[in-house]
C-alpha positions as CSV (number, residue, x, y, z in Angstrom):
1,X,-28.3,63.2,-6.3
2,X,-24.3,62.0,-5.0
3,X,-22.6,65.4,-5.0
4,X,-20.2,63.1,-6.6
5,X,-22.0,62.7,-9.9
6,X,-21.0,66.2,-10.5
7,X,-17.5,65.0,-11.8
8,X,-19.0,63.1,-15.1
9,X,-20.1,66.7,-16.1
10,X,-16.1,67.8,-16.0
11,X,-14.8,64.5,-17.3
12,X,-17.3,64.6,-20.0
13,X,-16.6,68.5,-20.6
14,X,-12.9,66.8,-20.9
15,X,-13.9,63.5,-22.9
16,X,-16.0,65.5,-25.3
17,X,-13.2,68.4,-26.4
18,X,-10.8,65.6,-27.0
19,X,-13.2,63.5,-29.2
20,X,-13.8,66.4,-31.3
21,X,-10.8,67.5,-31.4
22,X,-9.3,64.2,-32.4
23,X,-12.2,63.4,-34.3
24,X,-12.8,60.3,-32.5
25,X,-15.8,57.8,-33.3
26,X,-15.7,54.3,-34.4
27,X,-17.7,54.0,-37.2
28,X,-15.5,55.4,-38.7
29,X,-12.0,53.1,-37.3
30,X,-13.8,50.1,-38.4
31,X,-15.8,51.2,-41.7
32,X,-13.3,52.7,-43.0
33,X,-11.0,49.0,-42.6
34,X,-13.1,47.8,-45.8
35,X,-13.8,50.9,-47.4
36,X,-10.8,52.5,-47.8
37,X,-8.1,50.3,-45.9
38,X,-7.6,52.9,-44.1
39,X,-6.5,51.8,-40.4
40,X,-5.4,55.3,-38.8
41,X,-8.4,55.9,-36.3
42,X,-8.0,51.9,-35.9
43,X,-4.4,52.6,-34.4
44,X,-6.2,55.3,-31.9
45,X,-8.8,52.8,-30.3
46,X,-5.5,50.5,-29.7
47,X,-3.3,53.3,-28.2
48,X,-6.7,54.0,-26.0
49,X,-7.2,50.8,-24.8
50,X,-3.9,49.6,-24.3
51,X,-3.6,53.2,-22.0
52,X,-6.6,52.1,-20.4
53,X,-5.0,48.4,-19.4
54,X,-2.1,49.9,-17.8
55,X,-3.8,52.4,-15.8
56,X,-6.5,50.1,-14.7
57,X,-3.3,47.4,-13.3
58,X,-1.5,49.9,-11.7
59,X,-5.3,51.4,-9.8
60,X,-5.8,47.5,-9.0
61,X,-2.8,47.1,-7.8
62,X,-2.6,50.1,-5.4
63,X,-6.4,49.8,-4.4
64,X,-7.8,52.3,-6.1
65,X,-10.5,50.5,-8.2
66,X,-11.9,47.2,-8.2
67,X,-12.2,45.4,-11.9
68,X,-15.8,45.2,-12.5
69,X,-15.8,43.3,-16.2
70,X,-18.8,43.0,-18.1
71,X,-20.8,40.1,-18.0
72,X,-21.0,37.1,-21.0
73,X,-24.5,37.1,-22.8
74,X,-22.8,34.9,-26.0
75,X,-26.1,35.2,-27.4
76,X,-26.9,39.2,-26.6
77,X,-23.6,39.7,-27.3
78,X,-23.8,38.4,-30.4
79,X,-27.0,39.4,-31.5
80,X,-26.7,42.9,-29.8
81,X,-23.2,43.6,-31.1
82,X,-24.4,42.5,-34.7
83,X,-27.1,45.1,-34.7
84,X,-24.9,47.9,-32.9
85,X,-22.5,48.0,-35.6
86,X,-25.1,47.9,-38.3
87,X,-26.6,50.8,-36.6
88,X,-23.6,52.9,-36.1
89,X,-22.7,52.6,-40.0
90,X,-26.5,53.9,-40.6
91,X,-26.3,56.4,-38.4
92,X,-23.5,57.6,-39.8
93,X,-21.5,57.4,-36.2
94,X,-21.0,55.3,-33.4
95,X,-22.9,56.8,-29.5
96,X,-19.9,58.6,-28.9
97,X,-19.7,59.7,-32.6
98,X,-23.0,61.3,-33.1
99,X,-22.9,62.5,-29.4
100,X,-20.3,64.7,-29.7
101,X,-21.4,65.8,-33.3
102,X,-24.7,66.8,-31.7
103,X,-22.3,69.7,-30.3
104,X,-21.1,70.4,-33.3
105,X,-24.4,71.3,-34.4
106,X,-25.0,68.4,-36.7
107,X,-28.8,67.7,-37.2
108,X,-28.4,64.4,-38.3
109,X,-26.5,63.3,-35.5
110,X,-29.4,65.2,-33.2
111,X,-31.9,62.7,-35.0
112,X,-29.7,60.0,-34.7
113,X,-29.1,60.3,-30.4
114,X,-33.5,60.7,-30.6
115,X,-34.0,57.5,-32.2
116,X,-30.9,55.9,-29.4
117,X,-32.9,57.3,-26.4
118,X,-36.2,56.1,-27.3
119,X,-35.1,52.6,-28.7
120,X,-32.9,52.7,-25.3
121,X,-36.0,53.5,-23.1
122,X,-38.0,50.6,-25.1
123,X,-35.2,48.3,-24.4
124,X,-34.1,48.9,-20.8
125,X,-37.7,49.1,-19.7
126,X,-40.2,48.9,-22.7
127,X,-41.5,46.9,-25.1
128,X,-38.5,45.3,-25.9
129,X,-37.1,44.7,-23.0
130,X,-38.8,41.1,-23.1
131,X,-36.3,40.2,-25.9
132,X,-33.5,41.9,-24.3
133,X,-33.8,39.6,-21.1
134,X,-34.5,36.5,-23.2
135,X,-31.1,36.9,-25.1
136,X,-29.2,37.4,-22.1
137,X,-30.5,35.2,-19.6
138,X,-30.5,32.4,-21.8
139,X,-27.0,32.8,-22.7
140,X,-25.3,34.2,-19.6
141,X,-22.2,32.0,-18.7
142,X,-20.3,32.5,-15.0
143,X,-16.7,31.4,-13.9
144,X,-17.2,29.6,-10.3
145,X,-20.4,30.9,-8.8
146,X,-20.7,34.4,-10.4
147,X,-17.8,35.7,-11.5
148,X,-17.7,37.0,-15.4
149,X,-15.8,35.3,-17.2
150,X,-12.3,37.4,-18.5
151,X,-9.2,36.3,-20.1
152,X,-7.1,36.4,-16.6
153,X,-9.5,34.1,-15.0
154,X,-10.3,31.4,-17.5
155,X,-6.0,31.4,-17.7
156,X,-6.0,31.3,-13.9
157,X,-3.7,34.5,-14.1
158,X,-4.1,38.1,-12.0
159,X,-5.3,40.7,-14.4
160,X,-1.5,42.9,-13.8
161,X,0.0,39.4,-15.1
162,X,-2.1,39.2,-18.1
163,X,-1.5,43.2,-19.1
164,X,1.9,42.8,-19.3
165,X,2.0,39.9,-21.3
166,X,-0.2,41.7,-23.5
167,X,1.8,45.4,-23.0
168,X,4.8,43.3,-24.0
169,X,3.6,41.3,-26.8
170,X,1.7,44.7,-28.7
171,X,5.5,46.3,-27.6
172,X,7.7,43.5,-30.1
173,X,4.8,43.4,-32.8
174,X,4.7,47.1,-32.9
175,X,8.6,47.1,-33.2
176,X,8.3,44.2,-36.3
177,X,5.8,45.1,-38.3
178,X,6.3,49.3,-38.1
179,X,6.3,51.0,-41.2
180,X,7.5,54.1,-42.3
181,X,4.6,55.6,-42.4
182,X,3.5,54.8,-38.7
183,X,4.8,57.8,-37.2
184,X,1.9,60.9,-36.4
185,X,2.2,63.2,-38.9
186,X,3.7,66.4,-37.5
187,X,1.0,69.5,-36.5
188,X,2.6,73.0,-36.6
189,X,2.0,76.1,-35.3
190,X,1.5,77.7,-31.7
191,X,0.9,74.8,-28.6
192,X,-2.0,76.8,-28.5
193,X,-3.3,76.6,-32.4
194,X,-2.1,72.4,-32.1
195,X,-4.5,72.1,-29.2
196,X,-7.4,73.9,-30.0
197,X,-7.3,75.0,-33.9
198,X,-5.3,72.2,-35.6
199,X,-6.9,68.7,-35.7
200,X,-5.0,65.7,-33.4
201,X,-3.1,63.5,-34.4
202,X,-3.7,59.5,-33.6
203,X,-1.2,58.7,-30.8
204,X,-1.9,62.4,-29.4
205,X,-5.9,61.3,-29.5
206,X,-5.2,57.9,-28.7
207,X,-3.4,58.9,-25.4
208,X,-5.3,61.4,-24.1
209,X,-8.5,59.3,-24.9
210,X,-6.9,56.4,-23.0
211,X,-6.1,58.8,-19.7
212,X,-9.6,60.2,-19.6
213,X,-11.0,56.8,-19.0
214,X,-8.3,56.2,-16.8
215,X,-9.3,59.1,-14.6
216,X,-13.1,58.0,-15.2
217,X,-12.5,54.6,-13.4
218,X,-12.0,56.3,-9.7
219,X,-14.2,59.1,-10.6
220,X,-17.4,57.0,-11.6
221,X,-16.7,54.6,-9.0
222,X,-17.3,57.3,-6.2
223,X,-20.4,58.0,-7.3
224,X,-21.9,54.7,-6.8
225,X,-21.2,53.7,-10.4
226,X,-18.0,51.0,-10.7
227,X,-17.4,51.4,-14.3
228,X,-15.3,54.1,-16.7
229,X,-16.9,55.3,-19.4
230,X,-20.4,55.2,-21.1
231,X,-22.4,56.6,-23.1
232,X,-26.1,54.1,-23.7
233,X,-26.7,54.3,-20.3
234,X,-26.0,57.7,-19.7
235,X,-28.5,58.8,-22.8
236,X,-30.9,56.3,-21.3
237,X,-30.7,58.6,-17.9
238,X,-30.9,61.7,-19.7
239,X,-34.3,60.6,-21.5
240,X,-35.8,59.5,-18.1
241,X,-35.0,62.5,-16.4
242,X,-36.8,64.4,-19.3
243,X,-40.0,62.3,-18.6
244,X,-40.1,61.3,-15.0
245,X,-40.3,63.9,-12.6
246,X,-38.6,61.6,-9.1
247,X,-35.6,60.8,-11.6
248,X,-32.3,62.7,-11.2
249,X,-28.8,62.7,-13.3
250,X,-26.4,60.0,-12.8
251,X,-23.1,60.3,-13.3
252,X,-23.4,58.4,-16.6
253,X,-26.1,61.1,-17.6
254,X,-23.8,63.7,-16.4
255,X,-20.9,62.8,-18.6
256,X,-23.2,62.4,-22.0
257,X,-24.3,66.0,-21.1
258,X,-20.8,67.3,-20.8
259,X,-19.6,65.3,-23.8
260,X,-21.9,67.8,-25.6
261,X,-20.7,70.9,-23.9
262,X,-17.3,69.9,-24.5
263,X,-17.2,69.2,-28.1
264,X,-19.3,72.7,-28.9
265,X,-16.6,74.2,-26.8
266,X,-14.2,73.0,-29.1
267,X,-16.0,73.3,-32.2
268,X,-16.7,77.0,-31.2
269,X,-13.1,77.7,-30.6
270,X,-11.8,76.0,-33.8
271,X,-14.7,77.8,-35.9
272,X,-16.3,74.4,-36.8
273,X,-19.7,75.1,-35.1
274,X,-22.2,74.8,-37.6
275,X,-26.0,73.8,-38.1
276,X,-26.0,71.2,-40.7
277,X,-28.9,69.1,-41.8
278,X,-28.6,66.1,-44.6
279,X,-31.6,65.1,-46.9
280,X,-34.4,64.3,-45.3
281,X,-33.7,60.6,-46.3
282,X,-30.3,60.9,-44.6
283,X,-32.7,61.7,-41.3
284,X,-34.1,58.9,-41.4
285,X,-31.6,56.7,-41.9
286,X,-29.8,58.2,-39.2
287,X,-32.7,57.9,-36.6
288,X,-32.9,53.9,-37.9
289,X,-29.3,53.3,-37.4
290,X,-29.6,55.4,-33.5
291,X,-32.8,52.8,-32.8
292,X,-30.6,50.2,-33.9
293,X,-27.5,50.7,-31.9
294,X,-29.4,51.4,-28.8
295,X,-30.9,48.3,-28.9
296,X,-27.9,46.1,-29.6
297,X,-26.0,48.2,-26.8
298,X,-28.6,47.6,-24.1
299,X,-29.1,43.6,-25.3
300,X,-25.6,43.6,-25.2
301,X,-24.7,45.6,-21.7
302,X,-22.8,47.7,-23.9
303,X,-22.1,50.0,-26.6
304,X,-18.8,50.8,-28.4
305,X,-17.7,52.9,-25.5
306,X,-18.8,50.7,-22.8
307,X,-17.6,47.6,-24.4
308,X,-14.7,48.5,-26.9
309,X,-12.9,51.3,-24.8
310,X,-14.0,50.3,-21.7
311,X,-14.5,47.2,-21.2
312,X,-11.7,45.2,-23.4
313,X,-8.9,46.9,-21.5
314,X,-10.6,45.0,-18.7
315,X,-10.1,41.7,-20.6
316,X,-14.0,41.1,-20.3
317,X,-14.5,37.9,-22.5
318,X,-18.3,39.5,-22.8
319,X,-17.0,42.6,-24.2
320,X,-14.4,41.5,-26.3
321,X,-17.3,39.1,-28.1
322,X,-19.5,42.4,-28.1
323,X,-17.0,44.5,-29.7
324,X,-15.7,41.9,-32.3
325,X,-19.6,40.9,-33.2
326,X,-19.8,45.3,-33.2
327,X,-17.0,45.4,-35.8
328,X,-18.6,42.7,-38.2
329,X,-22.1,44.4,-38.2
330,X,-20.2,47.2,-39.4
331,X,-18.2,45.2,-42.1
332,X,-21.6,43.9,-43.5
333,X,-23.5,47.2,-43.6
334,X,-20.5,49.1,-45.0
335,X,-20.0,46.2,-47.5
336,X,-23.5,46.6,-48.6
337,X,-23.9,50.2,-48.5
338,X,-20.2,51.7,-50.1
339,X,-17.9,48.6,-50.9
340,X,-20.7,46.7,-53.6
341,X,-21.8,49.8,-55.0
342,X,-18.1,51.0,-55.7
343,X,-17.1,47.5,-57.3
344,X,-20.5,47.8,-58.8
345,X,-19.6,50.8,-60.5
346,X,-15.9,50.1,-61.0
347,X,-17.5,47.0,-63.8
């Protein structure tokens, strides 16, 4: 094993006290869009990745890290994105959701992460891997030779050029369309109570989210992995560890664990540590909708971490489609799960 791999374990120890702490997942950001037009955890993933962008132009520019965007799969991104987000509304949390909520002590989300690594296992190297490869090697598309195909390149731009356009233009539509209610609601008590007692606020998480996959960049990088964060492939790792004996912990693997030790850390501290299990319907509905999203994420090289947080700040044409075909698979199944039965019940 790199020596270096050792740092996911801290970063994740990191990644996973602030996700709890901020509670931090998805699903919930883009369910809750149609459900209850609600858009606060929607303004977090913004803050995040817009973090992310800047950090990532200022490490290009000095050398630090070299962009490594996502590939375009339109069809596995598609396809793959589709099923994520109908997964992550099943299981009742996104992969970074129910992985840090399996620190929490939440059974459900412990069933849910079982059904992601075997579906993940089956799809990076199993039975349907066959489909996986289909989707994407049919519907790969490269700029030039073999370059992936991101917003700076297809508008012939450097990738610190494009950020600032975008910094600049989220800056003036930020200043427009603020409302009153726009500003993070105030958390009292001791710095100590606001950090690990009292629940974050959005820009607080948002931030802080955004810096820890700042500092993941460099940190993954040295261990042979030139990517921020993950999660799919780092549960894929932890599963083949568990089964083959010549197989070690990546990085990726490293920071899943620590995700885990970092939100029961936190849970522990606040006093929100607590074995929970749903009906035993819930459990399977939850281990459906973890099979589901590992699939999508592997067909589409990417998860909600891997392609929302990490690899839009990027500007990755591939994981922008991803993330916007995640967000719709998440539209339909909330629409067909909470929004029809509420109108159904408001007539």
């Amino acid at each position: 094993m790199n020596p270096a791999a050792w740092t996911g374990l801290a970063l994740g120890i990191v990644f996973g006290f602030a996700l709890q702490r901020g509670r931090f997942c998805m699903n919930s950001a883009f369910r809750d869009i149609i459900v209850l037009k609600e858009y606060t955890l929607l303004k977090t993933v913004g803050l995040a990745i817009l973090v992310q962008m800047v950090g990532f132009a200022i490490m290009t520019l000095t050398g630090i890290v070299t962009l490594n965007p996502k590939p375009l799969f339109w069809g596995a991104n598609i396809v793959g994105g589709l099923i994520f987000g109908v997964g992550m509304v099943l299981a009742g949390g996104c992969a970074s959701g129910v992985t840090y909520r399996v620190g929490e002590g939440m059974v459900g989300a412990m069933v849910a992460v079982a059904g992601f690594g075997l579906a993940g296992l089956m799809s990076a190297m199993g039975v349907l891997n066959p489909i996986v490869k289909y989707l994407q090697d049919t519907t790969k598309v490269v700029v030039g030779e073999s370059a992936s195909p991101t917003v700076f390149n297809l508008l012939g731009i450097s990738y610190t050029g494009a950020v600032l356009i975008i910094v600049i233009i989220t800056a003036v539509v930020w200043v427009i369309a603020r409302g009153k209610g726009d500003d993070e609601e105030a958390v009292t008590g001791t710095l100590s109570e606001k950090i690990f007692k009292r629940g974050w606020g959005w820009a607080t998480t948002g931030i802080v989210i955004g810096l820890i996959g700042i500092a993941a960049y460099p940190l993954s990088a040295a261990a042979g992995r030139n990517y921020p964060l993950g999660i799919t492939g780092g549960w894929i790792n932890i599963w083949q560890t568990l089964i083959v004996p010549e197989k070690v912990f990546s990085w990726e693997g490293l920071e899943v664990l620590g995700i885990i030790i970092g939100a029961a850390i936190a849970a522990l501290i606040a006093g929100e540590f607590a074995l929970r299990a749903p009906a035993p319907k819930v459990i399977l509905q939850t281990f459906l909708g973890g099979f589901l999203m590992a699939f999508g994420a592997v067909a589409s090289s990417g998860c909600n971490i891997g392609h929302v947080l990490s690899g839009v700040p990027m500007l990755s044409i591939g994981s922008i489609l991803g993330s916007v075909s995640i967000i719709l698979g998440a539209w339909i199944a909330a629409y067909f799960m909470f929004v029809r039965p509420m109108n159904a019940a408001d007539n």
